[in-house]
N, C-alpha and C positions, 0 to 999 in steps of 0.2 A: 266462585260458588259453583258447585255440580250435585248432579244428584248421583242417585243408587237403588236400585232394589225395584222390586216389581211396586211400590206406591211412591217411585220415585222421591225420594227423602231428599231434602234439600241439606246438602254438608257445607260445611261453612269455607270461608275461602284462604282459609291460614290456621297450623293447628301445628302443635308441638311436635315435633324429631318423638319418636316411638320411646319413653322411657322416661324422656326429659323432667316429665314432672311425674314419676313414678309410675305405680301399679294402679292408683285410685286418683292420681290429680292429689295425691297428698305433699309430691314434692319431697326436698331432700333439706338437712339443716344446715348447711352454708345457704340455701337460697335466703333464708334471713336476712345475711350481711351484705347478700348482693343488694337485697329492696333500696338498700341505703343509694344504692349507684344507680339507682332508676330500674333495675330489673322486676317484669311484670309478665305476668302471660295471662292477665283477662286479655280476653277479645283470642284467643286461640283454641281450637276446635281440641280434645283431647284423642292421645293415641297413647294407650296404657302398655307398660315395659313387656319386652318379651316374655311369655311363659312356656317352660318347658314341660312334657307330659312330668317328668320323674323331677324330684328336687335336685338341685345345683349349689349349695349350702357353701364352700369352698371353705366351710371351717376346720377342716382336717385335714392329714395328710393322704392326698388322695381322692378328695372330694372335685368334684366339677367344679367349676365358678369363680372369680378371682376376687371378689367383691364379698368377704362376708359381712353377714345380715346379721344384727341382733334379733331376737326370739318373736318379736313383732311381725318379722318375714317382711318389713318396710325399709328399716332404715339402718344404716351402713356402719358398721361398728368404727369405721374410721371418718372422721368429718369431713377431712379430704383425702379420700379413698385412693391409694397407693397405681390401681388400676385407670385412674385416668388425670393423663397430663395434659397441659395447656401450656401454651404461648401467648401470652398478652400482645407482643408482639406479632408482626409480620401477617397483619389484617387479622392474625387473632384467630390460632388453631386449636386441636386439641385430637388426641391421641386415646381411645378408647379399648381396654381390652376388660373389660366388664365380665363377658366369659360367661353372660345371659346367667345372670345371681339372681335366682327364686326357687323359694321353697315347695314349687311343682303348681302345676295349675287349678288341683285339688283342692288346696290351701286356700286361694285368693278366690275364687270361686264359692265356694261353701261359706264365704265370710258374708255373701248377700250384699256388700259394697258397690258391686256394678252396679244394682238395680235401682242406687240412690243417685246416679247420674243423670241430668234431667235436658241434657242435648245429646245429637247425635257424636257417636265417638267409636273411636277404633280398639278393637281387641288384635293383639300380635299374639301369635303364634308360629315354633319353630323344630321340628322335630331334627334332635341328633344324634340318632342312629348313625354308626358306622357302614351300614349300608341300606340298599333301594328298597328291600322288603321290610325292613328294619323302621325305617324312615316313615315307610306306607302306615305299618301298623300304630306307630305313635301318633301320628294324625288322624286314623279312623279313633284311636282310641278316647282321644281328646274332644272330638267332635259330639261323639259320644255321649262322654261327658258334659261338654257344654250344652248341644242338645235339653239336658235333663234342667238344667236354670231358665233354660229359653222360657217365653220373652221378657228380655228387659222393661223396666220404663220410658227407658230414652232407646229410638230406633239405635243398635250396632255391625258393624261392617266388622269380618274378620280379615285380618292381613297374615297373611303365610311370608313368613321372615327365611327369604331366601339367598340374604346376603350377608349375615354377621360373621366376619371371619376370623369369631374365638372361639370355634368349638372344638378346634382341634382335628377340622377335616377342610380341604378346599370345595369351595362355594362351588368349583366351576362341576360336582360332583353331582348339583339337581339338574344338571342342563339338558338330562333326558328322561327328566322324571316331573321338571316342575307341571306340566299340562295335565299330569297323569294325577300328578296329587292337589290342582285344582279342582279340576270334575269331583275327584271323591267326596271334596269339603261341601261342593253344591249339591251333591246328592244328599247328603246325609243331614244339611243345615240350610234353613229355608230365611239366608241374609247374605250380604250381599261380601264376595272374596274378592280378596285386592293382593296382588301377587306384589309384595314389597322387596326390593333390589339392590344394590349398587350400580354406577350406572357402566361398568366393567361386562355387563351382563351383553351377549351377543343377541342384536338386536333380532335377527332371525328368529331366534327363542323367544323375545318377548314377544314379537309378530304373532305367533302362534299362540301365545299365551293371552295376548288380548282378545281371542278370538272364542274366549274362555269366561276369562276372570272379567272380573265388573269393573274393574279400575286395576292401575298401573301405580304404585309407589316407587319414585325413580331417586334416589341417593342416600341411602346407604352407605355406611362408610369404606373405603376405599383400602384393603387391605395394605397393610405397613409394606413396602418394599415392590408391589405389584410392579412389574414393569409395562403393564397393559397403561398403566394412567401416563405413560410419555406422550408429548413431550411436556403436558402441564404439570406434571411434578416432577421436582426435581428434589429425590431422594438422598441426594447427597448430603445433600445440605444439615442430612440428620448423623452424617460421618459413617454410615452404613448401618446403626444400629437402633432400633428401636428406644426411644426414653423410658417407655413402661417396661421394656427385657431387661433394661440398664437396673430400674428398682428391684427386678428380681420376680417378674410375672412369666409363668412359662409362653406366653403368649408376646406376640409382637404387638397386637393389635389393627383397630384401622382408623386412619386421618379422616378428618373432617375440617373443612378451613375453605376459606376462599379458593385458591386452587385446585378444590376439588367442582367447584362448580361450575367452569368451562364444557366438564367432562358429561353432565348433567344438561344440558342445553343441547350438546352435539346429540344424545342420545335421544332426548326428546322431540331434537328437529327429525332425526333421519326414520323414528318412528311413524312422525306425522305425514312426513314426506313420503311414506312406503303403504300410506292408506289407514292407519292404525285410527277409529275415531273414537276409542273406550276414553272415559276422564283419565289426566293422568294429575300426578302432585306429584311436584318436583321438588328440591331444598339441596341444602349439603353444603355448606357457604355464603348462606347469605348476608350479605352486611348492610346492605343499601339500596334506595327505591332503585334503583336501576335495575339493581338486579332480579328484581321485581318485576319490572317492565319487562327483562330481556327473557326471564320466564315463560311471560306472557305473551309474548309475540313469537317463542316457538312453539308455546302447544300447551300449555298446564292451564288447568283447569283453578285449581289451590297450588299453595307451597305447603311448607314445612321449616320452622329452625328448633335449633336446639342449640348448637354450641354460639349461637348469637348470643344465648341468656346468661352467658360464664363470661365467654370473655369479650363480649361490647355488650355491655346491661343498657346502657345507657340511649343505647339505639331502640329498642324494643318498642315502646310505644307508639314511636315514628313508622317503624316497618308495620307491627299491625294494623297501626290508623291504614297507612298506605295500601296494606292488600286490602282491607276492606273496599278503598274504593278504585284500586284496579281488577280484581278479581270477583267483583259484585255487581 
């Protein structure tokens, strides 16, 4: 449990991977067929899918987004969407190249949907501008915009999505701008920014950015192929090619699986250990109380899963029972 914001809001202590259960907490329709395998996500804090200033549609040739949307701007015209692969095996990965599918922030927004949420939850946000001014302007622009909805009825934190690596540009391209484009969102927006990561992210830079932002979101998925993630991935083992590039996504995407979560611990201890005391929420692999515990004994405050609820359903209610009462 941690709080946020100048009347201190209490955030709960385990909440869903950024997207997991959609834009609204409305979810996706295979989760249906998972309930059957025990998958659940009461008792998890909500963090609504990336929105982008401009729509992402990926319905045409030449559209952003790898994931098209039926006309609802919710739900995925394929049930098991081409853009993201899984491993039942090998503790149970999964491969994401999504490619941030929505129909602009405009959209989801103007639907009045947020303001029916009745606990505290995260709004993502990601501007992908091909460069720094570019970048600048779609985040003032958004803020903006959001601004004019402000306030909800349930207290919300924005998270600046500073690690999805399907947009078509490399991440490591915010690393002299993420601090620059914190401050602006707290100028112009009076809740609480939460700089969200992979944990690839050089920690120097988060240093600075904690020194900022209201909270730290640490794992994000790990782009396909990075060679920063050695020696705990071992990239081979995918024969040198992406699964989702194999279906025909121009995108490699990024893993998410147990071996991503070494990476996530390293970066949370060496923050704490460097002075860093902002909350932070870690995830990106979790499978088991342990992992839970070893969270919590470098430095998180909450977690986060997502790709728990695809491929170990059946774990779910054990882990959230658990952070509840490690993390509370």
């Amino acid at each position: 449990m941690f709080r946020l914001g100048k009347e201190r809001t209490a955030f709960g202590p385990i909440f869903c991977a950024v997207g997991a259960r959609g834009f609204f907490g409305e979810g996706y329709p295979f989760h249906k067929y998972w309930r059957y395998a025990g998958m659940t996500w009461k008792g998890t804090g909500f963090a609504g899918k990336t929105l982008t200033l401009e729509p992402r549609r990926g319905k045409k040739f030449g559209e952003e987004g790898n994931m098209p949307l039926r006309d609802d701007g919710l739900t995925p015209e394929e049930l098991f969407p081409r853009s993201i692969w899984a491993d039942f095996g090998n503790g149970g990965r999964m491969i994401n190249a999504v490619g941030l599918s929505n129909f602009g922030a405009d959209f989801y927004l103007r639907t009045g949907r947020y303001h029916s949420i009745n606990e505290p939850f995260f709004l993502s946000f990601m501007p992908t501008a091909k460069d720094p001014d570019g970048r600048s302007a779609e985040l003032k622009a958004f803020c903006e915009l959001l601004a004019r909805y402000l306030p909800f009825r349930a207290p919300v934190a924005l998270q600046i999505n500073f690690g999805c690596p399907n947009t078509g540009h490399d991440p490591s391209e915010f690393y002299t701008e993420i601090c620059t484009l914190i401050e602006m969102a707290k100028s112009l927006l009076g809740i609480p920014i939460v700089a969200n990561t992979n944990a690839l992210m050089p920690t120097a830079i988060l240093i600075e950015a904690a020194r900022i932002a209201d909270a730290l979101w640490i794992g994000n998925t790990i782009p396909f192929g990075d060679k920063g993630a050695n020696p705990y991935i071992d990239w081979s083992r995918f024969g040198g090619i992406s699964p989702v590039h194999k279906r025909g996504l121009p995108s490699d995407g990024g893993l998410s699986g147990p071996e991503c979560l070494p990476l996530t611990l390293e970066k949370v201890c060496e923050l704490r250990n460097s002075g860093v005391t902002v909350p932070i929420v870690g995830g990106n692999g979790i499978r088991t109380v342990k992992d839970l515990e070893r969270l919590y004994r470098a430095g998180c405050g909450a977690v986060f899963v997502g790709s728990l609820g695809t491929v170990r359903p059946w774990r779910m209610r054990g882990i959230i029972r658990a952070a509840h009462e490690i993390f509370t």
